[in-house]
C-alpha positions in Angstrom: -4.4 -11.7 27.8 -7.2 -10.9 25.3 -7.3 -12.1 21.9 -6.3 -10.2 18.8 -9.5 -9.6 17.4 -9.2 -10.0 13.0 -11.2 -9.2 10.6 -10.3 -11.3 7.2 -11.4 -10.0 4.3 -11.9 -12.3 1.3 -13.1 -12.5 -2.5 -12.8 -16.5 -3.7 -12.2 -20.3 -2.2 -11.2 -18.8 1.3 -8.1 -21.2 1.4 -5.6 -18.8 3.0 -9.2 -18.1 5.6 -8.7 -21.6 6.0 -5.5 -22.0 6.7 -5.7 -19.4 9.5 -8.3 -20.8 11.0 -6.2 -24.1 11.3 -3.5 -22.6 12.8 -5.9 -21.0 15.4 -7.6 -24.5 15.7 -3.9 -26.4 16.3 -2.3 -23.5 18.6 0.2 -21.9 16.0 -2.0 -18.8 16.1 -2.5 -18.3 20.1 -4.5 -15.9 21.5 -6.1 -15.0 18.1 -9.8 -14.4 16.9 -11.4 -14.3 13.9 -14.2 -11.4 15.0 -16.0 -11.8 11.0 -15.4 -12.2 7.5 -16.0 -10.0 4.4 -16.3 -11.3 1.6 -16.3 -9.1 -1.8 -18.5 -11.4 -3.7 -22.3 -13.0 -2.6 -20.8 -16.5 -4.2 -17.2 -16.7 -2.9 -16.9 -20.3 -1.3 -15.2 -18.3 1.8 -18.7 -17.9 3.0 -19.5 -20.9 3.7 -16.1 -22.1 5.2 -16.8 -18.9 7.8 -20.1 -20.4 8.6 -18.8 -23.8 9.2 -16.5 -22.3 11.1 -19.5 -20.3 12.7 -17.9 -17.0 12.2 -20.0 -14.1 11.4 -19.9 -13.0 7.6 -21.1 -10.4 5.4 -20.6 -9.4 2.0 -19.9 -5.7 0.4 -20.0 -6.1 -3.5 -20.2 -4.0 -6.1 -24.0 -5.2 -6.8 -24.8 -3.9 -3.2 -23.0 -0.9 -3.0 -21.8 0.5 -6.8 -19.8 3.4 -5.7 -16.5 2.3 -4.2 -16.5 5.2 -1.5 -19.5 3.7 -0.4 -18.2 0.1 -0.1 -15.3 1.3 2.0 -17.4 2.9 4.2 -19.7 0.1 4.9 -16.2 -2.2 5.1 -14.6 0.0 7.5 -17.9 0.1 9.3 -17.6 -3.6 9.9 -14.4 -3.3 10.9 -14.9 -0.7 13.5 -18.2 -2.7 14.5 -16.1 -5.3 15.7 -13.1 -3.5 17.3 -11.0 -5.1 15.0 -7.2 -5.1 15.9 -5.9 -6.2 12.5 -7.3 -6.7 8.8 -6.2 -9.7 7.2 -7.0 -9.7 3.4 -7.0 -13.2 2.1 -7.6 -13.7 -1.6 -9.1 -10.2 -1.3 -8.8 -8.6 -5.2 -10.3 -4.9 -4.7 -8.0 -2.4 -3.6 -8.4 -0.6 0.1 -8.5 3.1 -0.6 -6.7 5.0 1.7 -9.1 6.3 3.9 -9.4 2.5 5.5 -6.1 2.5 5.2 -5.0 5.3 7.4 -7.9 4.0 10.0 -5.9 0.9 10.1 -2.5 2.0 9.7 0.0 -0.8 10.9 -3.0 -3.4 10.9 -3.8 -4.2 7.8 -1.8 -7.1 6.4 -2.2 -8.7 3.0 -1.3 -12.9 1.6 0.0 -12.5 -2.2 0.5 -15.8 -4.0 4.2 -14.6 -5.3 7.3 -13.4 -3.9 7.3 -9.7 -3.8 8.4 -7.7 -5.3 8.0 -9.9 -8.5 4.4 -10.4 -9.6 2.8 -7.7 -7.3 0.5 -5.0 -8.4 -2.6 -4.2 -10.4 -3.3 -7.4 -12.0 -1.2 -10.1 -10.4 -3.8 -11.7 -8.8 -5.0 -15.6 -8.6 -3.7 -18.1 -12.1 -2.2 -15.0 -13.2 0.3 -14.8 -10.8 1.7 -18.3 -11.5 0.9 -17.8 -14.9 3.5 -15.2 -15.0 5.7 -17.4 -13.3 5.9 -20.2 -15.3 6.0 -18.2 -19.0 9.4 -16.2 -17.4 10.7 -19.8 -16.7 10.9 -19.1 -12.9 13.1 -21.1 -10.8 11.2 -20.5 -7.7 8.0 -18.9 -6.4 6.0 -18.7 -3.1 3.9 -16.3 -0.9 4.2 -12.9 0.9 2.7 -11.5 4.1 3.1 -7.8 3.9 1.7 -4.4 5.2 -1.1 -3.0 3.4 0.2 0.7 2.0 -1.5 3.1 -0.7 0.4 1.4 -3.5 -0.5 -2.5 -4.2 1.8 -4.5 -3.2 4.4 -2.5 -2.3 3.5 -2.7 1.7 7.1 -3.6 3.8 7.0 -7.4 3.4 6.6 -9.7 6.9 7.6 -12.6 5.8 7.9 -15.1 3.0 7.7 -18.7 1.8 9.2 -20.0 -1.2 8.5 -23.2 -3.5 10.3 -24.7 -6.1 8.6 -24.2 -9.8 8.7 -27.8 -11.2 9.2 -29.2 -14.1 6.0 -29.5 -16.4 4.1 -27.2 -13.8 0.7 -25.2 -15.0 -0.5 -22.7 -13.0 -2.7 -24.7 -11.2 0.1 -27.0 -9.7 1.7 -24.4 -8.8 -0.6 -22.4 -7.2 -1.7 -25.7 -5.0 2.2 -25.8 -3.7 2.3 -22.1 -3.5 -1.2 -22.0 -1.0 0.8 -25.3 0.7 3.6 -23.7 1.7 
């Protein structure tokens, strides 16, 4: 059987990269390769887990290539490069215009640090997420896997994890037990 060949695009700390390339390292992801990583920004600390992990990387910022059309064009250039059967955004904070989008249709899956549909859209990203969270006085929060559609984050969800909201939580606690989970 050949391997699922992913792509995981990335912006930040690379912790959900990491935590997919544990799950291929311990077996609970069989059959499953990580082709490359692209990260959105020259200084995101995903870089350098990829090349401990010696996984090719590149980046596709805004520096290098101003007009969006022309960053999604170089991404999904990548992509095709490496025959890549599913796009796996991971802490990835632009938004896939639809043209990669209908390339990938079906393959392109997104991790969002709340449980959809709360907190989803333009700017629930990162701390403001749990941020959010926390000031509604939240009882529970978590993660979602979903499909990648034209709205953001509004993709049919896969699957989700839930975690308690504590007691005297700050965003950061919580966002550690979220990315846990």
């Amino acid at each position: 059987m050949e391997k699922l060949r992913v792509s995981v695009l990335v912006s930040g700390n690379g912790t959900n990269l990491q935590a997919i390339l544990d799950a291929i390292e311990d077996g609970r992801l069989a059959n499953v390769e990580i082709v490359q990583v692209i990260s959105s920004k020259a200084d995101a600390y995903a870089l350098k887990r990829a090349e401990e992990a010696e996984i090719p990387a590149v980046t596709v910022t805004k520096h290098e290539y101003n007009d969006i059309r022309d960053r999604m064009n170089a991404i999904k250039m990548y992509l095709d490069g490496e025959r890549t059967d599913l796009v796996v955004l991971a802490g990835y904070v632009s938004i896939i215009p639809p043209k990669v989008i209908k390339a990938y249709e079906g393959r392109i899956i997104n991790v969002h640090p709340a449980l959809l549909p709360r907190h989803g859209g333009k700017d629930c990203y990162g701390l403001k997420v749990h941020e959010r969270v926390i000031r509604n006085k939240e009882e529970e929060s978590g993660a979602t896997v979903h499909y990648v559609d034209e709205g953001i984050d509004t993709g049919e969800i896969i699957l989700q994890k839930k975690v308690p909201v504590l007691d005297g939580d700050i965003p950061e606690t919580l966002q550690k037990r979220v990315q846990e989970a």
